[in-house]
NUBA-976508 format. One record per residue (C-alpha): x, y, z; residue in three letters. Coordinates in nm, 3 decimals. Layout:
BEGIN
{{X; Y; Z}; ALA};
...
// end
This chain:
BEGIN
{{1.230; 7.015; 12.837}; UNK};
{{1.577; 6.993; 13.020}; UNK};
{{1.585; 6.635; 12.890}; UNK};
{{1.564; 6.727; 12.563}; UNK};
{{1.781; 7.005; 12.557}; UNK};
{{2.015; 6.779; 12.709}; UNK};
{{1.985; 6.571; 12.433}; UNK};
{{2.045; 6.821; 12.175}; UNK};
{{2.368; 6.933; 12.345}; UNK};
{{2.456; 6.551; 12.350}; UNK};
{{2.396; 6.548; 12.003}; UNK};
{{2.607; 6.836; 11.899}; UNK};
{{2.874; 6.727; 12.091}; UNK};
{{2.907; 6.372; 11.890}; UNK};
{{2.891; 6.545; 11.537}; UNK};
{{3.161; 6.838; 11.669}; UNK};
{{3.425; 6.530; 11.783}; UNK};
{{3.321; 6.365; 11.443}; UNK};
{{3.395; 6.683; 11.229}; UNK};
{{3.730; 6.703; 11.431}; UNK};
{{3.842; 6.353; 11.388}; UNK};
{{3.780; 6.409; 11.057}; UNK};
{{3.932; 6.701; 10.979}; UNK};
{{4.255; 6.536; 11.181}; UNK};
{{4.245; 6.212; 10.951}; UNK};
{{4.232; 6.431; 10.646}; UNK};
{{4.494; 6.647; 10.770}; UNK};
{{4.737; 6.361; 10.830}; UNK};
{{4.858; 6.287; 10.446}; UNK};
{{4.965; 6.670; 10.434}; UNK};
{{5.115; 6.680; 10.780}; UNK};
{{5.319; 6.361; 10.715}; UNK};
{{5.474; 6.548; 10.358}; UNK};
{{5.549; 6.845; 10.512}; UNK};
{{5.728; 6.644; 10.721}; UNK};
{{5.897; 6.430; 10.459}; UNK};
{{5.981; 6.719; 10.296}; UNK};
{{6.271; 6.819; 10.587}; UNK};
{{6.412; 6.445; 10.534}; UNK};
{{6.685; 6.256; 10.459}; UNK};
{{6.556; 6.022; 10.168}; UNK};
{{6.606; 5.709; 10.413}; UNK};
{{6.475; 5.874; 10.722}; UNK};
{{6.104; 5.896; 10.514}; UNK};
{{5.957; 5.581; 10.587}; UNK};
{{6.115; 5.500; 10.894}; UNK};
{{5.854; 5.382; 11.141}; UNK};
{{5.699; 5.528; 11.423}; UNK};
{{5.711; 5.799; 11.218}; UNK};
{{5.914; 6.092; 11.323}; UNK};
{{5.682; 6.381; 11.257}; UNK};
{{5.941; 6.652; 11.373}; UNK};
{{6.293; 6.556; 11.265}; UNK};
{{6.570; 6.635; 11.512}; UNK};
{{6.770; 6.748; 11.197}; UNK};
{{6.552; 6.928; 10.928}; UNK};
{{6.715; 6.869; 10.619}; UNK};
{{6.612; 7.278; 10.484}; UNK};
{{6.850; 7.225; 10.165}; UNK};
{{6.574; 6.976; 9.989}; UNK};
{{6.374; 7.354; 9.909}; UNK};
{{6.739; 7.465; 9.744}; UNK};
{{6.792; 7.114; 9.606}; UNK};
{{6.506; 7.129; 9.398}; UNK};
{{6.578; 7.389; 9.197}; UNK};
{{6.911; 7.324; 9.065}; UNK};
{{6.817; 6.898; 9.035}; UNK};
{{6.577; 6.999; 8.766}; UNK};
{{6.453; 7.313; 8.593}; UNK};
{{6.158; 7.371; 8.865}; UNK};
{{6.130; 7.697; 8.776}; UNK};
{{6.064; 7.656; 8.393}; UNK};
{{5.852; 7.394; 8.455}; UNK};
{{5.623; 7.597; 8.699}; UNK};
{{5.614; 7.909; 8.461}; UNK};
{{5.505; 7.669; 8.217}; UNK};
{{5.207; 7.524; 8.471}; UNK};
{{5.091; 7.883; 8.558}; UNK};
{{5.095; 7.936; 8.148}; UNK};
{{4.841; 7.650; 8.103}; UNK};
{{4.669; 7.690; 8.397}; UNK};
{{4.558; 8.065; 8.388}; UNK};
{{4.492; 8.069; 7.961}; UNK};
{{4.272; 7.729; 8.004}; UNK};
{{4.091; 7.906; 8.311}; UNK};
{{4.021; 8.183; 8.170}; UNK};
{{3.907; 8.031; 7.820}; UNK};
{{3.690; 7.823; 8.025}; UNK};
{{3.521; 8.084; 8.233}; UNK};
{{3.438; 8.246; 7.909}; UNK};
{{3.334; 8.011; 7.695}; UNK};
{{3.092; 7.797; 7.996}; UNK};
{{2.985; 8.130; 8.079}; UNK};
{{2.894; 8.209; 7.718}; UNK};
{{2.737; 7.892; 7.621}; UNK};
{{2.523; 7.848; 7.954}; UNK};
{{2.368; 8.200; 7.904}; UNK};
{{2.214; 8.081; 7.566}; UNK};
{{2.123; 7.710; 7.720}; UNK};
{{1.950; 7.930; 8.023}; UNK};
{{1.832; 8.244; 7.900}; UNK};
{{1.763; 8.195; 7.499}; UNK};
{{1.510; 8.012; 7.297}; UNK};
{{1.590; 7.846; 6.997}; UNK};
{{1.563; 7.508; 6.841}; UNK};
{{1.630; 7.193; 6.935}; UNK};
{{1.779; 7.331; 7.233}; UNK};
{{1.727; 7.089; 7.555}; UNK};
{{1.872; 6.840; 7.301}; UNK};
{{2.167; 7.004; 7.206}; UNK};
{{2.225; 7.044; 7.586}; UNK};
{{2.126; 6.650; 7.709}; UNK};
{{2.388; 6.593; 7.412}; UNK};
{{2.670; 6.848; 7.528}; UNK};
{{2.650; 6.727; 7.891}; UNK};
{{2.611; 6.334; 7.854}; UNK};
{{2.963; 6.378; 7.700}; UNK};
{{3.083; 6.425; 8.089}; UNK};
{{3.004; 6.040; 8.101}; UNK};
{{3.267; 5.985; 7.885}; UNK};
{{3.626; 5.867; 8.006}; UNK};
{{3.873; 6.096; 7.819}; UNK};
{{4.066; 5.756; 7.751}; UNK};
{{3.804; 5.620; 7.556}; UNK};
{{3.906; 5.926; 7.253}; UNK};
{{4.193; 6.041; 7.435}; UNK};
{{4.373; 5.852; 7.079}; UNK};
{{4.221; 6.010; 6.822}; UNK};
{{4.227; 6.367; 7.016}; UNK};
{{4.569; 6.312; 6.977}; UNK};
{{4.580; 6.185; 6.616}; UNK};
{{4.346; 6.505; 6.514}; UNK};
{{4.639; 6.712; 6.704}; UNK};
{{4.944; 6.543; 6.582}; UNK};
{{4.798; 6.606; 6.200}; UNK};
{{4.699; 6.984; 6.300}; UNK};
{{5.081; 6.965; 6.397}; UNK};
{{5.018; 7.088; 6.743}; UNK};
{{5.172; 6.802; 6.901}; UNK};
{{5.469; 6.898; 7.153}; UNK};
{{5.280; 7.262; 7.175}; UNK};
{{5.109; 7.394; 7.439}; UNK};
{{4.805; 7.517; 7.201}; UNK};
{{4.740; 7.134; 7.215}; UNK};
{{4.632; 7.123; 7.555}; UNK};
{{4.484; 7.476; 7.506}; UNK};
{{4.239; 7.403; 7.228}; UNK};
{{4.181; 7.059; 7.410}; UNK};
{{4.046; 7.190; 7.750}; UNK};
{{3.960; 7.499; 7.670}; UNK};
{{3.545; 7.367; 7.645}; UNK};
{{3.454; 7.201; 7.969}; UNK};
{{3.032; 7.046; 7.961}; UNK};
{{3.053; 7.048; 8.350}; UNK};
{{3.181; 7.398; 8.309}; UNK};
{{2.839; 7.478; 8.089}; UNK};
{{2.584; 7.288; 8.326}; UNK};
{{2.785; 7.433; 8.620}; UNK};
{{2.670; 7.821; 8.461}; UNK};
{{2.350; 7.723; 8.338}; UNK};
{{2.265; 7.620; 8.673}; UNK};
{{2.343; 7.901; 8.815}; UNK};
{{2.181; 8.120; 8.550}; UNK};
{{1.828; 7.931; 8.617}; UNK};
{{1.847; 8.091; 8.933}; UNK};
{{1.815; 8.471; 8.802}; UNK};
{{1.460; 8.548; 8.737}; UNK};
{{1.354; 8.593; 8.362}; UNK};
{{1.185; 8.877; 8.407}; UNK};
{{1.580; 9.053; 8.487}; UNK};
{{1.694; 8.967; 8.115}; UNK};
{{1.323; 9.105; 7.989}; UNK};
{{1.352; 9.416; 8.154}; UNK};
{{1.684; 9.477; 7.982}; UNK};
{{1.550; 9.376; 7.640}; UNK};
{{1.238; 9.607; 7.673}; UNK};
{{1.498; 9.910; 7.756}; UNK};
{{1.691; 9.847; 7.426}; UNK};
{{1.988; 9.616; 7.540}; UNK};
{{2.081; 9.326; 7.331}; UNK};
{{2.151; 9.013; 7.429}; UNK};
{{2.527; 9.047; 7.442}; UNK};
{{2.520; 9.340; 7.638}; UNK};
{{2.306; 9.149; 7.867}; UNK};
{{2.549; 8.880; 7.927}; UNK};
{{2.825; 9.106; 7.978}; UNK};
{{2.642; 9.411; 8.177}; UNK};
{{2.425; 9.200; 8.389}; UNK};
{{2.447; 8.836; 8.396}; UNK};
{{2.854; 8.814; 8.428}; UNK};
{{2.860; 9.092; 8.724}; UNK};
{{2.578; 8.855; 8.901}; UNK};
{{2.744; 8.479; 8.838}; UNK};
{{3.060; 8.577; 9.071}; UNK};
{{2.946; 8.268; 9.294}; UNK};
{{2.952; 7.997; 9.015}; UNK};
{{3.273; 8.155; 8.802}; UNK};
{{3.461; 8.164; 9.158}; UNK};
{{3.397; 7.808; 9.140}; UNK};
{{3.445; 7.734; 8.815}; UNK};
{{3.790; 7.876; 8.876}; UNK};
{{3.885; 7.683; 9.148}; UNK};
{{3.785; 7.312; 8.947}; UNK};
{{3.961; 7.425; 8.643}; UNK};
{{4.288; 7.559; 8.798}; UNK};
{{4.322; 7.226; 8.988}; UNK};
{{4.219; 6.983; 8.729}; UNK};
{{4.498; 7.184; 8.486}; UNK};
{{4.728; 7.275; 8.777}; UNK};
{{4.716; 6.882; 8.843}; UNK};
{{4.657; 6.780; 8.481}; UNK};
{{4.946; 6.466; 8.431}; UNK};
{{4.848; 6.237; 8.178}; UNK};
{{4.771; 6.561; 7.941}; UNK};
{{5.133; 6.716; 7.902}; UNK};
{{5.279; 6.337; 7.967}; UNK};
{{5.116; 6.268; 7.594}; UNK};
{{5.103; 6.615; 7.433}; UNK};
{{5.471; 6.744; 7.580}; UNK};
{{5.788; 6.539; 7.558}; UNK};
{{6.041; 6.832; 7.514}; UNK};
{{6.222; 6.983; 7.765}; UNK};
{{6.136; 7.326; 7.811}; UNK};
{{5.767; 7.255; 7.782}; UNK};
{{5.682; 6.998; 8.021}; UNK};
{{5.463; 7.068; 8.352}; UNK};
{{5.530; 7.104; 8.704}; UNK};
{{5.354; 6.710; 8.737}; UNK};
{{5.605; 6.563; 8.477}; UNK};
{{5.896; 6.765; 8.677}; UNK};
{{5.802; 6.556; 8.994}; UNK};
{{5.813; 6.264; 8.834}; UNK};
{{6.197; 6.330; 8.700}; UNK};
{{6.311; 6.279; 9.087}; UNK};
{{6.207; 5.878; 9.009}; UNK};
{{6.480; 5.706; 8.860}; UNK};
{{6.508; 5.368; 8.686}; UNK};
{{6.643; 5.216; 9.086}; UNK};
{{6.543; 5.499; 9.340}; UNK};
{{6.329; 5.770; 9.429}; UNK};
{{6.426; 6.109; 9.617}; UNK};
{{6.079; 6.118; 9.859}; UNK};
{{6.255; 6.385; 10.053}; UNK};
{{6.299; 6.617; 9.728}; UNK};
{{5.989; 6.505; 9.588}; UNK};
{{5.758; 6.622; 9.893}; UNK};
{{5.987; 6.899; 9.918}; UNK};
{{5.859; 6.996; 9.536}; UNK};
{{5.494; 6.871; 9.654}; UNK};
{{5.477; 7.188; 9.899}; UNK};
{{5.578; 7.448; 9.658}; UNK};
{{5.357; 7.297; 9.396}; UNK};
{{5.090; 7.311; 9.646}; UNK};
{{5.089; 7.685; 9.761}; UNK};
{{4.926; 7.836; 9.422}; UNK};
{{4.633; 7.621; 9.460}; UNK};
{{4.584; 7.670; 9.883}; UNK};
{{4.592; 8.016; 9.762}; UNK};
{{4.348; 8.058; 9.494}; UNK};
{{4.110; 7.824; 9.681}; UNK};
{{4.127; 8.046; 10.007}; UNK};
{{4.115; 8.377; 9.803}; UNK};
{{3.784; 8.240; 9.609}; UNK};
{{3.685; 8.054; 9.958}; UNK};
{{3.377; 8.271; 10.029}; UNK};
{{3.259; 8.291; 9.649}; UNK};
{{3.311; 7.900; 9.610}; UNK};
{{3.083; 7.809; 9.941}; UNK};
{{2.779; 8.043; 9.814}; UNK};
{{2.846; 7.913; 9.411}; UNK};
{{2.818; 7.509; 9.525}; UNK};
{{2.473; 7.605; 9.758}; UNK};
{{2.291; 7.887; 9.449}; UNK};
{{2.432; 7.576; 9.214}; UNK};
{{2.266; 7.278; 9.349}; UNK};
{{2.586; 7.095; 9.354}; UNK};
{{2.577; 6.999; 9.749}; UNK};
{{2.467; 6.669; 9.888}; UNK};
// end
């Protein structure tokens, strides 16, 4: 018995120093641009790196918002991001309650259709999307990237899992005291799905929070690119500021650290009710 709780401990042990090694190695990329981000453009790939320099260079956070217009550019993000989250929530949310909960024709092939478009590269019709825009003249407006990503099929199959996992007999009970089937969705099925929406949230706003090839087609004036196209103005045709550009990286970065730990709990119960873990 000792031996084999001796074992066990043993055991534990190996997959705790795994999970920490881990962690560390993942951790490395972001520790190595925050400390880019305090650096002299030539001091960044010096080697051994210095990960604490002996003089933090603090003016690459004022630097990059008079270098380019950061701040339009993030207001611009935030725009996109929370109207193509929010159309997303409601529309998967929509459409998986009738894939789950309703009965009508053809419907399990309507939904192998919908979803087998998520094996799709978006650069296999990312040219005609973008024909179909240009002669809607939308192109060089944001509602070109709204109407574009405002579906999602992984969005729909993410609900409609989640909806599979509230008993039938909930939405029957409702329908035998008179409510119909919107008020169901609104009243009782949207209150419950907190788990997958909180997820839902968090893969939207970082797809569109970190969307580059989207505004890089759709958006070529000024005062309407994205935060991702604003990073990429600190390249030039013979040099690169890596200090400003990490700089940039960690502002860029704090909206999404903070919807991810404010949704944290929600997102860790939506992936298990989901099915969506390994």
């Amino acid at each position: 018995m000792h031996t084999i709780k001796t074992r066990k401990a043993f055991i534990q042990l190996l997959i705790y120093v795994f999970l920490i090694i881990t962690a560390f190695i993942m951790l490395v990329p972001f520790a190595w641009m925050l400390s880019s981000s305090l650096k002299l453009n030539k001091d960044v790939f010096i080697f051994p790196i210095q990960w604490i320099p002996k003089l933090p260079r603090w003016s690459n956070y004022v630097e990059i918002w008079t270098t380019i217009p950061l701040g339009r550019f993030i207001m611009n993000t935030v725009k996109l991001t929370v109207i193509i989250t929010l159309l997303q929530l409601f529309t998967s949310s929509f459409a998986a309650y009738a894939f789950a909960k309703l009965d009508f024709k053809f419907k399990n092939a309507l939904f192998l259709g919908y979803i087998a478009t998520i094996a799709m590269p978006w650069h296999v019709y990312m040219v005609p999307q973008f024909i179909m825009m240009r002669s809607f003249g939308l192109n060089n407006t944001h509602l070109s990237l709204i109407f574009l990503q405002a579906f999602s099929a992984f969005g729909v199959f993410l609900m409609r899992q989640f909806y599979q996992s509230i008993p039938d007999e909930l939405c029957e009970a409702a329908r035998i005291d008179g409510m119909n089937e919107y008020l169901i969705y609104g009243r009782i099925m949207l209150p419950l799905s907190k788990p997958a929406l909180s997820t839902l949230v968090i893969f939207t706003f970082v797809t569109v929070w970190n969307d580059f090839l989207g505004p890089m087609i759709y958006l070529t004036r000024q005062n309407l690119k994205t935060i991702q196209i604003g990073l990429r103005m600190f390249i030039s045709q013979f040099s690169a500021e890596y200090g400003l550009i990490m700089a940039a990286s960690v502002v860029v970065l704090i909206p999404i650290l903070i919807v991810f730990l404010s949704l944290q709990k929600f997102f860790v119960q939506g992936i298990a009710n989901t099915g969506l873990k390994g």
